[in-house]
N, C-alpha and C positions, 0 to 999 in steps of 0.2 A: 240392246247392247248398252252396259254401263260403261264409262269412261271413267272411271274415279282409281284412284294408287293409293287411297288408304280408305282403311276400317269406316270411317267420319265422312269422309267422303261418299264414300259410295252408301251412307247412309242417307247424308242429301240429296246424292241422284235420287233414290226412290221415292223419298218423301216431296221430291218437286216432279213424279212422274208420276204420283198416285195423287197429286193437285191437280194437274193437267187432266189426269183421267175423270177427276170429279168435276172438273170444269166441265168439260165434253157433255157428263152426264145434268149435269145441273142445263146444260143449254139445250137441251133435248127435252128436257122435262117443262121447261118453259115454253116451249115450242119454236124458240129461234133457229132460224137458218139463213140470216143475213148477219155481214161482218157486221153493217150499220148497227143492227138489233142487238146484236154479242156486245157491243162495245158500249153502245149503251147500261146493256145488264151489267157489265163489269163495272165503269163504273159509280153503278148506285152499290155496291156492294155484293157481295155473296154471301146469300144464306148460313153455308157451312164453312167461310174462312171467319165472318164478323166473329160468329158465338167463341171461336177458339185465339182469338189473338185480342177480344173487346177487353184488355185489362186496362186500368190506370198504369200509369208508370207511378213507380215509387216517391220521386225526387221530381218537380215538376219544373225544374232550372234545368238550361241549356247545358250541356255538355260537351260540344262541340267546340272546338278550337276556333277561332277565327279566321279568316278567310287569309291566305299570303298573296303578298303581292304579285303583279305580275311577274317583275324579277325573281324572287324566287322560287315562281314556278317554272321558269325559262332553264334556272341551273336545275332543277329536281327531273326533269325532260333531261338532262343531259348534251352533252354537244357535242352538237350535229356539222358533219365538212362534207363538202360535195366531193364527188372519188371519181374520176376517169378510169374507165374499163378499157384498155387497150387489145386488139388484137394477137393472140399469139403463135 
């Protein structure tokens, strides 16, 4: 069963369902059958995820915004009141 509500989505679901499936099969082929072992294999990397995502980035500068402060991540959470549920 897919969960996705659009075209792009539900393309994602399969492409992280047909990961999942070559995970399973990449740790079958190694001959793990311990989480310890699995986690280990993951990660040193995988075979078939390195070859398809080993690119350089283009722009080798941070993109990323800086971090906000505590405040306002307290307003971006939104506010919060405690609510009494009374009997009716």
């Amino acid at each position: 069963m897919r969960l996705a509500r659009s075209p792009p989505a539900t393309g994602r679901v399969a492409r992280r369902v047909t990961a999942l499936q070559r995970l399973v099969k990449e740790l079958r082929l190694a001959g793990l059958s311990t989480s310890t072992a699995a986690n280990q294999f993951v990660e040193t990397g995988l075979p078939c995820d390195t070859r398809r995502v080993a690119v350089p980035p283009a722009q080798a500068t941070d993109r990323q915004r800086p971090n906000s402060t505590a405040r306002a991540l307290d307003r971006m959470r939104g506010l919060q009141t405690p609510r009494i549920v009374w009997r009716d």
